[in-house]
MIVEXVEX-265401 format. One record per residue (C-alpha): residue number from 1; residue in three letters; x, y, z. Coordinates in steps of 0.1 Angstrom, whole numbers, plus 2048, in hexadecimal, padded with zeros to 3 digits. Layout:
REM MIVEXVEX-265401
i:aa:c1:c2:c3
NUM:ALA:X:Y:Z;
...
REM end
This chain:
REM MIVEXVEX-265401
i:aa:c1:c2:c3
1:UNK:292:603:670;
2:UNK:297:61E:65B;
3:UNK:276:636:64B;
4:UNK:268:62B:62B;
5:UNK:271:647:613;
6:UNK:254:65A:605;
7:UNK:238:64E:5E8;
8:UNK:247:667:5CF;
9:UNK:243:65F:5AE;
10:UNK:259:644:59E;
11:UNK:25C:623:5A3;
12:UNK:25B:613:5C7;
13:UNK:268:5EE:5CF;
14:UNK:250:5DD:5EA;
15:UNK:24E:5C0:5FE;
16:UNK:22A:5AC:5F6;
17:UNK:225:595:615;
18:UNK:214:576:615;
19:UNK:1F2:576:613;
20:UNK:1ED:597:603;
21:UNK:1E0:5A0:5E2;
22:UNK:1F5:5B4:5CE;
23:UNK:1DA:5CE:5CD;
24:UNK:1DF:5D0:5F3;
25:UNK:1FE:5E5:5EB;
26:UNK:1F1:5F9:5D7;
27:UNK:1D8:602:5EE;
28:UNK:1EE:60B:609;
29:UNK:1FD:61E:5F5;
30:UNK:1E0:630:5E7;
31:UNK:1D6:637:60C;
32:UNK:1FC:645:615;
33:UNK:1FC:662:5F9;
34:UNK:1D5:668:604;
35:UNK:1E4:66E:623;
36:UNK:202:687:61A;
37:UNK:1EE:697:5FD;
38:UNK:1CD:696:606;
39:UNK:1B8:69F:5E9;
40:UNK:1D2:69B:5CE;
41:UNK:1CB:67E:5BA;
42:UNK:1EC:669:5B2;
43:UNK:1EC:64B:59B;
44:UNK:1F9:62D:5AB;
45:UNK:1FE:60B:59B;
46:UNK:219:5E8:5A2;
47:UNK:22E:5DC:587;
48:UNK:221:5B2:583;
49:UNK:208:5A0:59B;
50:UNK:213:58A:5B5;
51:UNK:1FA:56F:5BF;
52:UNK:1EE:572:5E7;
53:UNK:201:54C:5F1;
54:UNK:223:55F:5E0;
55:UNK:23B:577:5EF;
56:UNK:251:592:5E1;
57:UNK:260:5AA:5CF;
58:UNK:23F:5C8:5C3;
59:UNK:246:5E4:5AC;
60:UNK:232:601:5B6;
61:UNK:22D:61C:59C;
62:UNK:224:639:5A8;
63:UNK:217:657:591;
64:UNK:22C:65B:56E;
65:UNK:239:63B:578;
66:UNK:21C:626:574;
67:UNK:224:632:549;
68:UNK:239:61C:54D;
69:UNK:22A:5FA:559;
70:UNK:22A:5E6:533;
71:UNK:254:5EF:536;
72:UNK:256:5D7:552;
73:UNK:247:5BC:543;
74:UNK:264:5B1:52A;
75:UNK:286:5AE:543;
76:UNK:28D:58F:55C;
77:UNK:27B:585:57E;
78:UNK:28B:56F:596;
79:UNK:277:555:5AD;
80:UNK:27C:53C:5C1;
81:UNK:263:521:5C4;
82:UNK:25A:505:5D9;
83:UNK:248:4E9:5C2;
84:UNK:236:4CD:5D2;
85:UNK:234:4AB:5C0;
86:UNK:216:493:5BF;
87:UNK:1F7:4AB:5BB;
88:UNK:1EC:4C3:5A3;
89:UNK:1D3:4DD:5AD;
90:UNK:1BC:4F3:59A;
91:UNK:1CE:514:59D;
92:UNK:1F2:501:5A0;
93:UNK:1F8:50E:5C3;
94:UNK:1F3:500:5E4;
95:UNK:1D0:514:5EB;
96:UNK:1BD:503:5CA;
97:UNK:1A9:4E0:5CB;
98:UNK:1C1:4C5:5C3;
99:UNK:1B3:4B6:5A1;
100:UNK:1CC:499:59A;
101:UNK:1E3:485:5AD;
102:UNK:207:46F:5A7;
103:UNK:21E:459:5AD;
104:UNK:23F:46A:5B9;
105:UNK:254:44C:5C4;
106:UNK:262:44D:5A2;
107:UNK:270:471:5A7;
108:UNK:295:478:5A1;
109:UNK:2AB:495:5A3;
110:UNK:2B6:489:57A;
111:UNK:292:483:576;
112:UNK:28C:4AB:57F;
113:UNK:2A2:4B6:56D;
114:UNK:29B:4AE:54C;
115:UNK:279:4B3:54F;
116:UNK:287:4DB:55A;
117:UNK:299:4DC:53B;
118:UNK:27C:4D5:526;
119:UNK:26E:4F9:530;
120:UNK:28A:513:52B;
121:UNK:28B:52C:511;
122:UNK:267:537:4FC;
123:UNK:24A:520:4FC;
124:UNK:223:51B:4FF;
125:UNK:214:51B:524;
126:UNK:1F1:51F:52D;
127:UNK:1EC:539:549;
128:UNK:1DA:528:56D;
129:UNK:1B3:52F:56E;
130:UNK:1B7:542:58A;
131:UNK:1D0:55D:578;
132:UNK:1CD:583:570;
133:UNK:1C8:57E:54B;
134:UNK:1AD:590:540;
135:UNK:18B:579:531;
136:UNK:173:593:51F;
137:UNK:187:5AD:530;
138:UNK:180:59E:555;
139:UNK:1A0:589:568;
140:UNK:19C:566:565;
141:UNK:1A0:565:589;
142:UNK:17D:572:58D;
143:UNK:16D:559:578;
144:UNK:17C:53E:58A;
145:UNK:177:54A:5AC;
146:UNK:14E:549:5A3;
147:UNK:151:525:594;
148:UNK:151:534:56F;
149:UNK:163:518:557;
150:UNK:183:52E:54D;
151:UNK:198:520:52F;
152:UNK:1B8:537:526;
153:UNK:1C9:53B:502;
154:UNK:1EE:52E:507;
155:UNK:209:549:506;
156:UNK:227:54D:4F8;
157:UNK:23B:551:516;
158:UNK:266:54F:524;
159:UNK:278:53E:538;
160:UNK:29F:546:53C;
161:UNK:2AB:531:551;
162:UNK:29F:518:56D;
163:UNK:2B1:504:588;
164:UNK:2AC:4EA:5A6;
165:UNK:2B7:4FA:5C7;
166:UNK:2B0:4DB:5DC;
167:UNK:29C:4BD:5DE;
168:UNK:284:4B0:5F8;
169:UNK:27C:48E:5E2;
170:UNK:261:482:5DF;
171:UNK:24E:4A0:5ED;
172:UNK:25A:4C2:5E3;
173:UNK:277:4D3:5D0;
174:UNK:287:4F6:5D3;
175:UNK:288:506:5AD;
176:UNK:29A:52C:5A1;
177:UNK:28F:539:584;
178:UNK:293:55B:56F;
179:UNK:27C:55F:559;
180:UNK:269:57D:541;
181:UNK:24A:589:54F;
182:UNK:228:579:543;
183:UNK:239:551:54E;
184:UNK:224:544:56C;
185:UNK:239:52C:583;
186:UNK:218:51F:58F;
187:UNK:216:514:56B;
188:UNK:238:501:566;
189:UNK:231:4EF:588;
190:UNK:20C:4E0:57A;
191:UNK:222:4DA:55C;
192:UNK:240:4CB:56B;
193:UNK:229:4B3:57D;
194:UNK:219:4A8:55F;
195:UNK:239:4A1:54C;
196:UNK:245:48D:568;
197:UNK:221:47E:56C;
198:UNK:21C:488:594;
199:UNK:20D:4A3:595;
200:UNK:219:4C6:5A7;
201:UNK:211:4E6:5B2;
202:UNK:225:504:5C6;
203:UNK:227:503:5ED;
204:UNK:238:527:5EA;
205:UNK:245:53E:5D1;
206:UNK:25D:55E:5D7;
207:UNK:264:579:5BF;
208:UNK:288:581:5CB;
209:UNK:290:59A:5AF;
210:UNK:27F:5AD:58C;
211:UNK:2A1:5B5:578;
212:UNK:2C1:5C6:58D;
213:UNK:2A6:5CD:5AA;
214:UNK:2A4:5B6:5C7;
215:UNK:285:5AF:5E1;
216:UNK:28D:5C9:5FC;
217:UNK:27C:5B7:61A;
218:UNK:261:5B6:632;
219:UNK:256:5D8:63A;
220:UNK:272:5ED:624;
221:UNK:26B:604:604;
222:UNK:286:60D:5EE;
223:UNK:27D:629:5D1;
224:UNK:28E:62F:5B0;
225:UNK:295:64D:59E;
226:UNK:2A8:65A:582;
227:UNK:2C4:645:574;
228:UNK:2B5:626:588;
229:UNK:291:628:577;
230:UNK:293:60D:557;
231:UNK:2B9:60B:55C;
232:UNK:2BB:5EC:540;
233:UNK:2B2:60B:527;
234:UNK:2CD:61E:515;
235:UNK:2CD:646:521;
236:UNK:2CA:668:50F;
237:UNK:2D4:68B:523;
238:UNK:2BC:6A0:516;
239:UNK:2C2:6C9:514;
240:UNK:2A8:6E2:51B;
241:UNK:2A3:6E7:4F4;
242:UNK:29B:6C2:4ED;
243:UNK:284:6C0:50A;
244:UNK:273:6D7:4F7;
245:UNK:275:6CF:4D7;
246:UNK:26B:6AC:4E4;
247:UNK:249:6BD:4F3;
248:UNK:23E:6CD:4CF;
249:UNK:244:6A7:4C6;
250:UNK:264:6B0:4AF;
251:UNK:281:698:4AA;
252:UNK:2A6:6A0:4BB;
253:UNK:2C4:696:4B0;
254:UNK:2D3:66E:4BD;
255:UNK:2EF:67C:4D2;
256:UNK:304:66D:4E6;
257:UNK:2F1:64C:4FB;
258:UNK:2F9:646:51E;
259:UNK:2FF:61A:525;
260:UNK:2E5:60C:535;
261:UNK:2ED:60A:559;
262:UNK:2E3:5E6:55B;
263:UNK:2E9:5C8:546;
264:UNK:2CE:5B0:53B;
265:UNK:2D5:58C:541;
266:UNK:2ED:578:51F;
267:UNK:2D2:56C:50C;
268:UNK:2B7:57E:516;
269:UNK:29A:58B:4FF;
270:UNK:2A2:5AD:4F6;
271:UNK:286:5C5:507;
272:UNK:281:5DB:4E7;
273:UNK:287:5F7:500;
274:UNK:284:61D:4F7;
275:UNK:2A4:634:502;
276:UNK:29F:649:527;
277:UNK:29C:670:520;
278:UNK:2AF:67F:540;
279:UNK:2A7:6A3:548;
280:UNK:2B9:6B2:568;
281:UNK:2C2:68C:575;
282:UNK:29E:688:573;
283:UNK:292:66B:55B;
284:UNK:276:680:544;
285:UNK:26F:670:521;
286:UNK:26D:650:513;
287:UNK:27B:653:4ED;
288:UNK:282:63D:4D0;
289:UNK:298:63B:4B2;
290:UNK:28A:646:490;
291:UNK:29A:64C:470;
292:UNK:2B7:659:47F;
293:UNK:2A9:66B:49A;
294:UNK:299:668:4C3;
295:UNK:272:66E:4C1;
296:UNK:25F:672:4E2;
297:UNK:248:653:4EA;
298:UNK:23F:65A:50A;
299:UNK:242:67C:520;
300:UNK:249:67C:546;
301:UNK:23A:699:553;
302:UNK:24D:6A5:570;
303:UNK:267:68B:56C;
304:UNK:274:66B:57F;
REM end
């Protein structure tokens, strides 16, 4: 196997193992630059939870990079579940308390899907108990896990597209989705089951990709710099004049705008995303259009 390449800063794509938290990760990872810069204090944060029964594709930020956590939140994930029919538990995943049980003899592929198709594109769902929202600034998940009632707000949330890889009737069913960050699967299943009047809840879920990057594997670290940071974003070269008319928070000129180097999905929500300042290959501003002009909206210090 070939070395993991070093925690610089930027963004690092990680494989979370079952039975993990997320913050697990992050830990590690906190320990590792302890351990080649002892004394130098590096920010480190990942880019979405993963619950400890899934598996997957973790964004680590690492220093400037974790500026740029709310960015990720807006472009596709890919999963792949495995949904179990005929019981719905209190978190919607096969660790919780099953609270209601069904009939599944009824169960059809046709059946399935219609009740799928019912959930694509922008609608209401109300997050599991056991989530990361935040009640009176503390995660749900805390509440629940010391018997505290929890009832979540719905949220506005997006799914883009959804489809049955397989079928194991009446017990389970393989699903795909991509959706926009914010949709819990473990909330289509406990809604799924109710529309088919069952009952379900995950036995597995796998986070196989967050927009053009793809789960690298057990024990493998792949880091981005430069162009590949945000590639969905258009691009500005920036001279050394701009930088610094940038820094004494001036306006420069439009310019020319470099494509993004990857394509969000047909049909996809538009990200609202701000153009990539480039400095010596290095990815060092976050800007936006205004009247005519590129503003600075967020400054990479040392660059990306």
């Amino acid at each position: 196997m070939s070395p993991l390449p070093p925690l610089e800063p930027g963004i690092h794509l990680v494989h979370k193992p079952l039975g993990e938290t997320s913050f697990t990760s992050v830990r590690a990872a906190m320990a590792e630059l302890e351990a080649t810069r002892p004394g130098k204090r590096v920010p480190v944060c990942h880019g979405g939870t993963l619950d400890p029964f899934a598996e997957g594709l973790l964004l680590l930020l690492v220093g400037q990079a974790t500026r740029l956590m709310d960015l990720l939140h807006a472009v596709p994930k890919r999963y792949v579940a495995e949904v179990v029919w005929g019981a719905e538990t209190d978190n919607g995943d096969l660790l919780g308390r099953v609270v209601r049980e069904g009939d599944t003899s009824a169960l059809t592929p046709g059946a399935l899907e219609m009740a799928l198709a019912g959930f694509q594109g922008w609608h209401e769902q109300v997050p599991p108990a056991t989530s990361a929202k935040k009640v009176g600034g503390e995660p749900a998940y805390r509440k629940a896990h010391r018997g505290e009632e929890v009832v979540l707000p719905p949220s506005r949330v997006y799914l883009h597209a959804a489809r049955w890889r397989s079928h194991a009737l009446p017990r389970s069913s393989q699903l795909e989705l991509v959706c926009r960050g914010g949709f819990y699967v473990r909330a289509l299943a406990r809604e799924l089951g109710r529309a088919l009047g069952c009952g379900a809840h995950l036995a597995r879920l796998h986070r196989t990709a967050i927009g053009p990057w793809e789960d690298p594997g057990p024990g493998a670290r792949v880091a981005l710099r430069g162009r590949q940071v945000l590639p969905w974003c258009v691009g500005r070269e920036l001279s050394d004049a701009e930088v610094g008319e940038l820094r004494r928070e001036r306006p420069i000129a439009l310019g020319r705008r470099l494509p993004p180097d990857w394509r969000l999905p047909a049909g996809f929500p538009d990200p609202q995303a701000p153009v990539r300042g480039f400095h010596r290959e290095r990815l060092v501003a976050l800007l936006r259009e205004q009247e005519g002009a590129l503003r600075l909206e967020q400054e990479l210090r040392g660059g990306l």
